[in-house]
C-alpha positions as CSV (number, residue, x, y, z in Angstrom):
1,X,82.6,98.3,81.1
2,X,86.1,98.8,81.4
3,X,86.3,102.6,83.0
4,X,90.1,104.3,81.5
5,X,92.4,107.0,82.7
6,X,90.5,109.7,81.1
7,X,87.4,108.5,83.0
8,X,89.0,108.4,86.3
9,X,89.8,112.1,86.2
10,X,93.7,112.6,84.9
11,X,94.4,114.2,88.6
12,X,93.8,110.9,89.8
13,X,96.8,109.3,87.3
14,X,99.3,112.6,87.7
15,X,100.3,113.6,90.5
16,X,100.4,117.6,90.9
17,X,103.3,118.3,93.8
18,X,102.2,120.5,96.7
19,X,105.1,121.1,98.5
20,X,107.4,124.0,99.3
21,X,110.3,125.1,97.3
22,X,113.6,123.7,98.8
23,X,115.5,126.3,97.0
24,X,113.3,129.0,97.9
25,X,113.6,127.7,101.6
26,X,117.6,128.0,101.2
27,X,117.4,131.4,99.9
28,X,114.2,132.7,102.7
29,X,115.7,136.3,102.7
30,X,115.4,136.5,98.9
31,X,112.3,138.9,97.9
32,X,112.7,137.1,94.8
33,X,112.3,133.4,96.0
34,X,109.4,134.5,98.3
35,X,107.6,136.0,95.2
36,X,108.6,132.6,93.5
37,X,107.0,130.8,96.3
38,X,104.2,132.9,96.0
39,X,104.2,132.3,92.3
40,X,104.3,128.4,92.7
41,X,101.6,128.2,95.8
42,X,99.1,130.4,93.3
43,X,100.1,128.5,90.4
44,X,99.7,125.1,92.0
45,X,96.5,125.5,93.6
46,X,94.9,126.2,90.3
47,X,96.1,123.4,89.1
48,X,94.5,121.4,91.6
49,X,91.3,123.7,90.9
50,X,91.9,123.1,87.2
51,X,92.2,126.5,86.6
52,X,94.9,125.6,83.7
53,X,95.0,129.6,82.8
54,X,95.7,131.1,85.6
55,X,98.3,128.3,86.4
56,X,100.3,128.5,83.4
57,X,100.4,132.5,84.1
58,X,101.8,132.0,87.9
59,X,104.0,129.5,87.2
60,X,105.8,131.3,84.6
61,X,106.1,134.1,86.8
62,X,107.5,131.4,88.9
63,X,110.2,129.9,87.1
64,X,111.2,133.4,85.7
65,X,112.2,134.2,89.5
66,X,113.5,130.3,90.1
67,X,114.6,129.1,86.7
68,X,116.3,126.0,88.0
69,X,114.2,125.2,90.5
70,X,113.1,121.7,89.3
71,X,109.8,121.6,91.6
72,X,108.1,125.0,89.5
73,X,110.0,122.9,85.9
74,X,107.7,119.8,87.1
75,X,104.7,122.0,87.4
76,X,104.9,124.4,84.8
77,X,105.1,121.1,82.4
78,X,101.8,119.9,84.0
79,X,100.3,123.3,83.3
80,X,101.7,123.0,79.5
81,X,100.2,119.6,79.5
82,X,97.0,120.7,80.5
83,X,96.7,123.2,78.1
84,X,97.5,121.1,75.2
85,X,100.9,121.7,74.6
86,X,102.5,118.0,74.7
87,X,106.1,118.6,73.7
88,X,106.3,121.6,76.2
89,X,105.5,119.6,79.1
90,X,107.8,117.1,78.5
91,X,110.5,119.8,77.8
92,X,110.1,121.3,81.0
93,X,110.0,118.3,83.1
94,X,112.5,116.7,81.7
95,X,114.3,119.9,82.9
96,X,112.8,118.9,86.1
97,X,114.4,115.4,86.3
98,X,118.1,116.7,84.7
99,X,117.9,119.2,88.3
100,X,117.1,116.3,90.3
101,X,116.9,113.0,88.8
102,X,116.0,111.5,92.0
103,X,112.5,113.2,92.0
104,X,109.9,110.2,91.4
105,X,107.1,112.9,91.3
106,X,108.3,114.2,88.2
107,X,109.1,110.9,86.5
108,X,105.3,109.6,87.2
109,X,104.2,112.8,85.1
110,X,106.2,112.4,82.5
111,X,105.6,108.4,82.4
112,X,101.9,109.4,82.3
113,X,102.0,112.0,79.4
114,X,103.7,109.3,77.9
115,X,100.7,106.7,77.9
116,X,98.5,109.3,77.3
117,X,100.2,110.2,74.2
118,X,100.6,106.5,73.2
119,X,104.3,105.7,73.6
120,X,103.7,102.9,76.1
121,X,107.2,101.4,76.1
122,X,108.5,104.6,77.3
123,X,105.9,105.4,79.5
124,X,106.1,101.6,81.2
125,X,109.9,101.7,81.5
126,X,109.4,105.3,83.6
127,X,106.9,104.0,85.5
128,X,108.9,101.0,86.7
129,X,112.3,103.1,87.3
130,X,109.7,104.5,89.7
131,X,109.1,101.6,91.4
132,X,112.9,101.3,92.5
133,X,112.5,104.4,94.5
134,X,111.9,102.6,97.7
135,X,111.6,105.9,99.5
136,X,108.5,106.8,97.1
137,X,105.1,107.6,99.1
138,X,103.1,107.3,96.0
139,X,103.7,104.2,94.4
140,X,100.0,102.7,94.9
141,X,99.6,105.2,91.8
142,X,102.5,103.6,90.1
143,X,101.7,100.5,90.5
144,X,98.1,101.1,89.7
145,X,98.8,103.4,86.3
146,X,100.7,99.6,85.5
147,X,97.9,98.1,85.8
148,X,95.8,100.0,83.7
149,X,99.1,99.5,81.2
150,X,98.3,95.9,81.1
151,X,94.7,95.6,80.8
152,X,94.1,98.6,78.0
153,X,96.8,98.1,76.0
154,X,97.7,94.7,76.2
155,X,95.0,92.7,77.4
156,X,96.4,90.8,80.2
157,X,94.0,90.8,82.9
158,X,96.2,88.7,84.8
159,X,98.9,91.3,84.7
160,X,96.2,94.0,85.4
161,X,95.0,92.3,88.5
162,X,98.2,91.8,90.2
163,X,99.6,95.3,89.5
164,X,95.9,96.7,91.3
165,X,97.1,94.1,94.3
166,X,100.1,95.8,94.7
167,X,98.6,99.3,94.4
168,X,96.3,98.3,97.6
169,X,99.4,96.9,99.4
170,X,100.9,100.2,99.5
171,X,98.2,101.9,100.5
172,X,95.1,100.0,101.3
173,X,92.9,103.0,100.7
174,X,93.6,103.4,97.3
175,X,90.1,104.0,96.0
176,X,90.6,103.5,92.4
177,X,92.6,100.1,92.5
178,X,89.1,98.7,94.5
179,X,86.9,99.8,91.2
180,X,89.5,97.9,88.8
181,X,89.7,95.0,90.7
182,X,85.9,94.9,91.0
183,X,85.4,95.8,87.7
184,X,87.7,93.1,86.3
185,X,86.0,90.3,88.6
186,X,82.8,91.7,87.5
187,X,83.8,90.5,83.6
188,X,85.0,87.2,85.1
189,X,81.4,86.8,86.9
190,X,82.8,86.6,90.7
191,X,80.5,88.2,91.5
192,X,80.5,88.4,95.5
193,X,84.2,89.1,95.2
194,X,83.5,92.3,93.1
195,X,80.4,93.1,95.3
196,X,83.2,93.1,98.3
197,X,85.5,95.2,95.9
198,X,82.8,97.8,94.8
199,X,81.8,98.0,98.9
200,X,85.3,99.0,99.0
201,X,85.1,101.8,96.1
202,X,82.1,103.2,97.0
203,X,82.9,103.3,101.0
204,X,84.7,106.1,103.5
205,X,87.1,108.1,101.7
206,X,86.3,106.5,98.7
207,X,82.4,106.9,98.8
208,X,82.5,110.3,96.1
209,X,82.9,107.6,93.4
210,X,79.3,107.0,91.7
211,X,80.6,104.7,88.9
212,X,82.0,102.3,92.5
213,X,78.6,102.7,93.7
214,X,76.9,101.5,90.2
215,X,78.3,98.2,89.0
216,X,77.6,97.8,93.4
217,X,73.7,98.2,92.3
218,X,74.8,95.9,89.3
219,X,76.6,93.4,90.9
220,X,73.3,93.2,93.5
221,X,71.1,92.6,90.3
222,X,73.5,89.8,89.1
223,X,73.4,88.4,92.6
224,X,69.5,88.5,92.3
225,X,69.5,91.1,95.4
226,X,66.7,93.3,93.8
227,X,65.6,95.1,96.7
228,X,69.4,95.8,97.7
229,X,69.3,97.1,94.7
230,X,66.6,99.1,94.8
231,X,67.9,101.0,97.6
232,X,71.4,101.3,95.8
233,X,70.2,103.1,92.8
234,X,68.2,105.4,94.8
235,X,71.3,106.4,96.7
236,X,72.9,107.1,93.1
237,X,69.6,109.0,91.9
238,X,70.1,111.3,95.3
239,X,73.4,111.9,96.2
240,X,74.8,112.0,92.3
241,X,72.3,113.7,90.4
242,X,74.5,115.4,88.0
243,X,76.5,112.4,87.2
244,X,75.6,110.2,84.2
245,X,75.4,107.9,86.8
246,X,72.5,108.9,88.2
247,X,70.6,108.5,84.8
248,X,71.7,104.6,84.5
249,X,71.0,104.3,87.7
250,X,67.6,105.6,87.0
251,X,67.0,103.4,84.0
252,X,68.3,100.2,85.3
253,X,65.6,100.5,88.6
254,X,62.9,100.7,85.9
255,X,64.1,97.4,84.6
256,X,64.6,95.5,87.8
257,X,60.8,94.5,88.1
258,X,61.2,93.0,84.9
259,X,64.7,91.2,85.6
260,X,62.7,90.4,88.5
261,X,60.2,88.9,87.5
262,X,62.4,87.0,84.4
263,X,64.4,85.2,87.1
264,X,61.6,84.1,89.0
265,X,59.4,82.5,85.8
266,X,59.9,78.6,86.5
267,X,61.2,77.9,82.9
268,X,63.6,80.6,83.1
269,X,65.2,79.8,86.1
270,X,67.6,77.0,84.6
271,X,69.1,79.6,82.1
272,X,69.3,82.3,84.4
273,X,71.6,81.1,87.2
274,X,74.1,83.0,88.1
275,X,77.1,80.6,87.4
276,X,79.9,82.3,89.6
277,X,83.9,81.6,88.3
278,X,86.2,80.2,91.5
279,X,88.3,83.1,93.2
280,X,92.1,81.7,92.9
């Protein structure tokens, strides 16, 4: 049930930076920082497109025209990193962070190639010198990434559930902090509060998320809300056809007249009540 990094998306655990180049903006009259620019815009907007190629090329071209320029470092090591070369990304943002050592952005990266690569100690202590920047914007994915720490690799639910609290007090649209709370009150069997947390995921700016909108469908079966239900899975079947989503979805409609018509049998009904934890 548990849904990791990996199946998240990893642009939703590393941040890719978007902004302009301060040194470029000190040097304006340079051709060669406006081509860097140039270079950096290109290269960073295939990264976002996942165009991991044609990011690696422009960023090079980049930091050939900035070398120091710890902004195209961070990136360039998110283009390695995408490409599969580990131990180059963390070269060059580390080279990032030795320019400024200040820049949270780049410490988030590294912290997350980190846990991706399995040293979690390392990866946890970045992540909490990141929490100390109290002028960070982004730390509802800091605190979040923490979460995930604590439920994957160590187990604590607990841990887990009070890091994703503190992801949504930062920023209370935090989309993927909703589906890991729900999801971890979903194992607990609270259910109405996970039904509340998957309305959440699946809802606004958060609505493109079919795995939110799938354990809501599942929730509604384990709250005996068939038809709800119903209508839920057919708004999985429509509006995310190409997701694997869709084909649960799908699958688990087929089943409902049976789960139906199990918890409405007379003998049945004792064993199949819903028996809801407390919320605390």
């Amino acid at each position: 049930m548990r849904i990791g990094l990996k199946k998240l998306g990893f642009l939703a655990t590393i941040m890719i930076m978007m902004g302009v180049l301060n040194s470029c903006a000190s040097k304006k009259d340079s051709v060669e920082a406006k081509q860097a620019m140039l270079y950096f815009g290109a290269g960073t907007q295939s990264l976002m497109d996942q165009n991991y190629t044609e990011a690696l090329t422009n960023l090079l071209k980049a930091n050939e025209l900035e070398p120091k320029n710890p902004d195209i470092l961070n990136n360039l090591g998110m283009a390695y990193y995408f490409k599969g070369e580990t131990e180059l990304a963390i070269k060059y943002i580390n080279q990032s962070l030795e320019l400024n050592e200040q820049n949270s952005d780049a410490r988030l990266n590294l912290a997350s190639i980190y846990y991706q690569s399995g040293d979690i100690k390392r990866a946890e202590k970045l992540y909490l010198e990141v929490t100390k920047d109290l002028t960070y914007d982004k730390q509802a994915r800091t605190y979040y990434n923490l979460g995930v720490l604590e439920e994957e690799k160590r187990k604590n639910l607990n841990g887990a559930e009070e890091y994703f609290k503190k992801a949504l007090k930062e920023d209370i649209n935090y989309c993927p902090a909703f589906l890991q709370l729900g999801l971890l009150r979903y194992k607990r069997k609270q259910f109405n509060t996970a039904l509340k947390n998957f309305k959440d995921a699946s809802s606004g700016s958060c609505y493109e998320s079919p795995v939110a909108h799938y354990y809501y469908g599942m929730t509604l079966v384990d709250l005996r809300r068939f038809e709800d239900a119903r209508i839920k899975f057919d708004e999985i079947d429509t509006h995310f056809k190409k997701s694997v989503f869709a084909v649960k979805a799908r699958a688990k409609a087929v089943e409902l007249n049976e789960i139906e018509a199990r918890y409405k049998a007379p003998e049945a009904h004792a064993s199949l009540k819903v028996l809801e934890s407390p919320d605390f």
